[in-house]
C-alpha positions in Angstrom: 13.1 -28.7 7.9 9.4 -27.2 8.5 9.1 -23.3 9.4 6.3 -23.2 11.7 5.8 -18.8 11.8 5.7 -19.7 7.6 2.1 -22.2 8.0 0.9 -19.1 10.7 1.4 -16.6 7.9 0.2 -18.4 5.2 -3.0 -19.3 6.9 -3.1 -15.9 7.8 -2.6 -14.4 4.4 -5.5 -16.7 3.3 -7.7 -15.4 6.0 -8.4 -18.6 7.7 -8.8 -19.6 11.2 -7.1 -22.5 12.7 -9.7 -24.5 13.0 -10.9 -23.9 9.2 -7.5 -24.8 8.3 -8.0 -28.1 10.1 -10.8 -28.9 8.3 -9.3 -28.3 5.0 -6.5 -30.6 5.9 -8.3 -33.0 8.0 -6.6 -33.2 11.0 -7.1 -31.5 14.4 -7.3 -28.0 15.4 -5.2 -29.2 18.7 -2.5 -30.6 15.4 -2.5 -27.1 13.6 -1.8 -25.4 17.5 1.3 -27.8 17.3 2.4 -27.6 14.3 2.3 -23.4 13.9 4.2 -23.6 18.0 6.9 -25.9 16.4 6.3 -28.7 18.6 5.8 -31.1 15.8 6.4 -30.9 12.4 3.5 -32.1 9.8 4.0 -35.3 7.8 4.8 -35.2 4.1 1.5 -36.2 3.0 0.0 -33.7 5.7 2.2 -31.0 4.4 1.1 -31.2 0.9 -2.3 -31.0 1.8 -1.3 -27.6 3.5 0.3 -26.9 0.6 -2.8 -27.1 -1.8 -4.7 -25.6 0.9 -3.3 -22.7 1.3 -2.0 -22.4 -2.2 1.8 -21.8 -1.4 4.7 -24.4 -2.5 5.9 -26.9 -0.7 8.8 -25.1 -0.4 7.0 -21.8 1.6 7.0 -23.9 4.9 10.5 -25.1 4.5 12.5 -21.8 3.7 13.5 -19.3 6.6 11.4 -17.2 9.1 9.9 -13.8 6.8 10.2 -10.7 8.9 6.6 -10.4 10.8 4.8 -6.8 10.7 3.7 -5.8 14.1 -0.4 -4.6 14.0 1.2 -1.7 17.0 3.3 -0.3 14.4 0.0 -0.1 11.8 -2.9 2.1 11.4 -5.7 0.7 9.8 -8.7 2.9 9.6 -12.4 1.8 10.0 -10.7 -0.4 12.3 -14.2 -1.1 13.6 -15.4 -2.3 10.4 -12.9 -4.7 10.0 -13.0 -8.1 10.6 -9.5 -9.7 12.4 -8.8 -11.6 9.3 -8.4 -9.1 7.1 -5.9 -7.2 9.3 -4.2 -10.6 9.1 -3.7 -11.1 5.8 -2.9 -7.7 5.0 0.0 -8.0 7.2 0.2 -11.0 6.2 1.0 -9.5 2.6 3.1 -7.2 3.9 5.4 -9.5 5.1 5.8 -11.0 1.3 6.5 -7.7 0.2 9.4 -6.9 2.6 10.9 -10.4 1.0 10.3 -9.3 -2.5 11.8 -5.9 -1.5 14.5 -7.6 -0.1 15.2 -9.7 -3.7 15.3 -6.3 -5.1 17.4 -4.5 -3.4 19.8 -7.4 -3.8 20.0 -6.6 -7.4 19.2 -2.9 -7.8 20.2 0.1 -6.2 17.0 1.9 -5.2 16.5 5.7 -3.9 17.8 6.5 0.3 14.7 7.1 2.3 14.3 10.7 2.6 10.9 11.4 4.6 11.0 14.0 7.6 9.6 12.5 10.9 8.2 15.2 12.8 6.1 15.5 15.7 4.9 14.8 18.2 3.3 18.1 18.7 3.6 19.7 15.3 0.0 20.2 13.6 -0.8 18.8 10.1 -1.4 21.5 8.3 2.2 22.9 9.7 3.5 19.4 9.0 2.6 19.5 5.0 3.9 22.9 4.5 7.3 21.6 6.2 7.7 18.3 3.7 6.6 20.2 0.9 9.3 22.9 1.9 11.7 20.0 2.3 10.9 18.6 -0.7 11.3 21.5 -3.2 7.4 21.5 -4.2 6.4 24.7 -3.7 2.7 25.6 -4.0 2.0 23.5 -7.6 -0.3 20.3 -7.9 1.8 16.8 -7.7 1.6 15.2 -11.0 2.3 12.3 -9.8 2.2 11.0 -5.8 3.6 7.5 -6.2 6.0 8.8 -8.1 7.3 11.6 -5.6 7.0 9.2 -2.4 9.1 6.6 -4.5 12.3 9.5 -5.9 12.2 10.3 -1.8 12.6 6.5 -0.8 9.2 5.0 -0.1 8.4 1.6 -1.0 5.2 1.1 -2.3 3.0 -1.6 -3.1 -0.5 -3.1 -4.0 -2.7 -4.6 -1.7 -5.6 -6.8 -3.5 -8.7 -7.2 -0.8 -12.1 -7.6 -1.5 -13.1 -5.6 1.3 -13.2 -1.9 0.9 -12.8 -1.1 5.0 -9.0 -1.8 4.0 -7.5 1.8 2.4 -4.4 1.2 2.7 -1.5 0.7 5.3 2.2 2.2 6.0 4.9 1.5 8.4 8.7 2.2 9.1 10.7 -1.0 9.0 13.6 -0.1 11.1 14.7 3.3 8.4 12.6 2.8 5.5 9.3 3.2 4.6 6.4 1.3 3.4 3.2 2.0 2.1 0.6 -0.5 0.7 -2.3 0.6 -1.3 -5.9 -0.9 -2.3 -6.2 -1.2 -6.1 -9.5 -1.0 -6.0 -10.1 2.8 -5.1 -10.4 5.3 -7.9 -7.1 7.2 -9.0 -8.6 10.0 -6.7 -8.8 7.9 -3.9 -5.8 6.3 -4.3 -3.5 9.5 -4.2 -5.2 11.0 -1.2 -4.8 7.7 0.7 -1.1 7.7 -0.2 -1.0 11.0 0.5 -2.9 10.2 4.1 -0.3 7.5 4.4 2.6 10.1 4.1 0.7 11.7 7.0 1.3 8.9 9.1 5.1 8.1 8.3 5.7 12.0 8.9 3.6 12.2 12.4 3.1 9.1 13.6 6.4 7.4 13.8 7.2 7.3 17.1 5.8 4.5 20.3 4.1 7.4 22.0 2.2 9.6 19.3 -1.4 9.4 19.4 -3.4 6.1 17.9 -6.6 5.4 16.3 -9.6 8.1 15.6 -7.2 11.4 16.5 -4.0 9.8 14.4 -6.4 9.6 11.4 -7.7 12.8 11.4 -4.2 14.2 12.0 -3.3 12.0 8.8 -6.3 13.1 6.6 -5.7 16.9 7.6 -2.1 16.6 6.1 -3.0 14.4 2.7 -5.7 17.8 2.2 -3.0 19.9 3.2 -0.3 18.4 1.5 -2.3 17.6 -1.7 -3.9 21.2 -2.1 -1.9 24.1 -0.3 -3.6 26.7 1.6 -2.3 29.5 -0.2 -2.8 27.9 -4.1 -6.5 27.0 -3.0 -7.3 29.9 -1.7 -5.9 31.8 -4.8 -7.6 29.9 -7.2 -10.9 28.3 -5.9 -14.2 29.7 -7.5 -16.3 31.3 -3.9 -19.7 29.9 -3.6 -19.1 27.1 -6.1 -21.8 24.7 -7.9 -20.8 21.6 -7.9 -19.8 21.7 -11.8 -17.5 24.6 -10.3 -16.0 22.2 -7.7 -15.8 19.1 -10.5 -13.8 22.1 -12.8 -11.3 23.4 -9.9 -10.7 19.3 -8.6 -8.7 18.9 -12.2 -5.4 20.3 -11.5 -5.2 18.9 -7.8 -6.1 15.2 -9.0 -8.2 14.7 -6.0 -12.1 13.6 -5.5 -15.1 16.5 -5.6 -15.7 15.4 -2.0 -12.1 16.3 -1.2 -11.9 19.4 -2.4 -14.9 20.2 -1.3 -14.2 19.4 2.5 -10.7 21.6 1.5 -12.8 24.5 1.5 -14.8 24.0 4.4 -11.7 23.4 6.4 -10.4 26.9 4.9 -13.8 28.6 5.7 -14.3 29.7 2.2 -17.8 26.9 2.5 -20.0 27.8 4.9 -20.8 24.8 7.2 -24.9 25.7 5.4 -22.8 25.7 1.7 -20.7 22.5 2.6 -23.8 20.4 3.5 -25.8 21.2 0.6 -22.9 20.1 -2.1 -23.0 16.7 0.0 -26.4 16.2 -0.1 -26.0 17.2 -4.4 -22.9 15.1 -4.6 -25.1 12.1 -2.5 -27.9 12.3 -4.9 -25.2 12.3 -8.3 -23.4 9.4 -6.7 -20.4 11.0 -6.8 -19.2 9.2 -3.2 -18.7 6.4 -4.9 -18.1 7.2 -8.2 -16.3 10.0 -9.3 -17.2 12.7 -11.9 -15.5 12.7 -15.4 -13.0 13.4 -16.3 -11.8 10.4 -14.1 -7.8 9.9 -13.8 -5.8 6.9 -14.0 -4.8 4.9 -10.8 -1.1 5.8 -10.3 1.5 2.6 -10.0 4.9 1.8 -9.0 8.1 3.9 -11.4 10.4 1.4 -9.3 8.6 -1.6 -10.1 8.0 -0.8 -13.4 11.6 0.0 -14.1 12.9 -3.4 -12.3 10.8 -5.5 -14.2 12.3 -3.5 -17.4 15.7 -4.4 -16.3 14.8 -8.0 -15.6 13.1 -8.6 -18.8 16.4 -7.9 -20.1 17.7 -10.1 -18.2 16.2 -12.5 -18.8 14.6 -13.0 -15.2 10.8 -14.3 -15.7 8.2 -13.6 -13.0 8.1 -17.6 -12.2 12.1 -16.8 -11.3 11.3 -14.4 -9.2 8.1 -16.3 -7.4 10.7 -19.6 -7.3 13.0 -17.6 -5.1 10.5 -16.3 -3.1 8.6 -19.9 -2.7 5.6 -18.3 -3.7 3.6 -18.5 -6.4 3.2 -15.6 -9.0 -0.4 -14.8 -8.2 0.8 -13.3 -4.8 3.8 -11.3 -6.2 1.0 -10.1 -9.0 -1.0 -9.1 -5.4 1.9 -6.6 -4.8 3.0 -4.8 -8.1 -0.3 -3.0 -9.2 -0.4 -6.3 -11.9 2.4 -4.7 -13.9 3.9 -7.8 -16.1 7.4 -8.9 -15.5 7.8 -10.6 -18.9 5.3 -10.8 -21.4 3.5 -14.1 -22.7 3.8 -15.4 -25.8 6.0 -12.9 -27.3 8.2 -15.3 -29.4 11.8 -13.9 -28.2 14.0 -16.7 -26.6 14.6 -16.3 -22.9 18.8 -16.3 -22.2 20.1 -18.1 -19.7 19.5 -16.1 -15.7 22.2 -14.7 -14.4 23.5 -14.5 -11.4 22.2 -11.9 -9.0 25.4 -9.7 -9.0 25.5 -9.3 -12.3 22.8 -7.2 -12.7 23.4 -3.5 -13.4 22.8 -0.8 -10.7 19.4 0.9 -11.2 19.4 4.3 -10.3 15.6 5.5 -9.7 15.8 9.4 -8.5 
């Protein structure tokens, strides 16, 4: 039995084109179109060279349809800047997540989805003070954001791209929620796109809310907003700041210079003169790229972490896991911030795996 939407995701998640797919395999481009419609299935030596190519087992193409990710239902930002391919395989990775989530689930009981969707029509700023209301957060700094989103029943997981146009990427699949983050932004980064991503999950949920350039400013006004509260910021920011000021009063938020810098702009305590000329200082330092020490530590999965804990125990090995999925364990490491499922060379003997029900409930709130 061959699963023909299987070889179109793979080849997605790979980034190739049909035609460069042909090539690898040597056959047509006209014999991929068939294969990936279902009209024929590929021969066993033809299917192990798709296989290798595309570095999945054997067994990916023969398993059932994965649930696809719609690009309507995704933002991606700098959409211009990116190339079709790597919106591809991001959703392409998505869909591998929504599978591992799935094997989870099975096996542990994980926090109810609890994120307000509101709007159309409600502002950002509005729209943070309303889920942190809802939340019981008050006016403090969040310790930590991967954390909180997880306790209120988001999924999260890694995305590893080489191409820094991709931020990140969130999503409702039917009532829970999914966001996917780049590993290779800075702990400050990270946050506030998680935090941006929050934004879009809370605003943007339904068919007929605004897309593109005005939905990702409404998202980045609520990840400031949500991130550092009007009231707190105002109370506490230093006026006419240096930028050693700004790198001081960034600490307790966890955010970049740059961001708490714009903050202040937004809440006029910068003039638009005082705003420009701490860009032009924080250009020349090359703090847009880099930020200032103290630097924080990229924030990972609690779920994930404490699943893998339970499996250890277990006795469940990451190559168990990656033989149920039909993947290999490179792509489940692509989705789980590289946190180890069992450790190498430890010396303990592995018991035998049980069975999936006989796994304790996890409770992670």
């Amino acid at each position: 039995m061959f699963t023909p939407s299987r070889l179109t995701l793979a080849r997605k998640r790979r980034g190739l084109t049909k035609k460069a797919l042909a090539e690898k395999i040597q056959v047509s481009t006209r014999s991929v179109t068939a294969f990936e419609a279902g009209k024929i299935g590929p021969k066993p030596a033809t299917l192990a060279r798709i296989s290798e190519a595309l570095s999945f087992p054997p067994s990916f193409f023969e398993a059932e349809d994965l649930p696809e990710l719609s690009s309507a239902a995704v933002s991606f930002r700098s959409l211009s800047k990116m190339e079709a391919a790597q919106r591809h395989s991001a959703l392409a990775a998505g869909a591998i997540a929504f599978a591992l989530h799935d094997w989870i689930s099975e096996r542990f009981k994980l926090p109810i989805a609890n994120v307000p969707k509101l709007g159309p029509g409600l502002d950002a700023e509005t729209a943070a003070q309303v889920v942190r209301a809802e939340w019981g957060l008050g006016e403090k700094p969040i310790p930590n954001l991967i954390h909180l989103l997880e306790a209120r029943g988001v999924r999260v997981f890694s995305i590893t791209q080489e191409c820094r146009e991709l931020d990140a990427y969130s999503l409702w699949r039917g009532d829970q929620p999914f966001v996917f983050l780049n590993t290779q932004k800075s702990g400050e980064h990270s946050r506030f796109d998680a935090a941006h991503e929050l934004g879009h999950l809370v605003l943007h949920w339904h068919h007929d809310v605004p897309q593109g350039r005005q939905a990702e400013l409404e998202a980045h006004r609520f990840a400031a907003a949500f991130l550092m509260p009007a009231q707190s910021i105002l109370a506490s920011a230093p006026r006419n700041p240096s930028l050693r000021q700004l790198i001081k009063a960034k600490q307790p938020w966890k955010v970049s210079v740059g961001a708490i810098a714009h903050r202040l702009y937004e809440l006029k305590v910068l003039s638009e003169w005082q705003y420009r000329t701490l860009c032009i200082e924080m250009g020349k330092q090359g703090y847009r790229t880099n930020e200032p020490e103290p630097r924080i530590a990229r924030e990972t999965s609690q779920i994930l972490n404490k699943v893998f804990a339970g499996l250890r125990k277990e006795g469940c090995t990451k190559a168990d896991i990656a033989n149920d999925l039909h993947v290999h364990p490179q792509d489940l490491d692509a989705l789980v911030f590289g946190l180890a499922i069992m450790p190498v060379g430890d010396g303990v003997a592995v018991p035998s795996r049980p069975k999936p029900d006989s796994y304790p409930p996890l409770e992670l709130i």
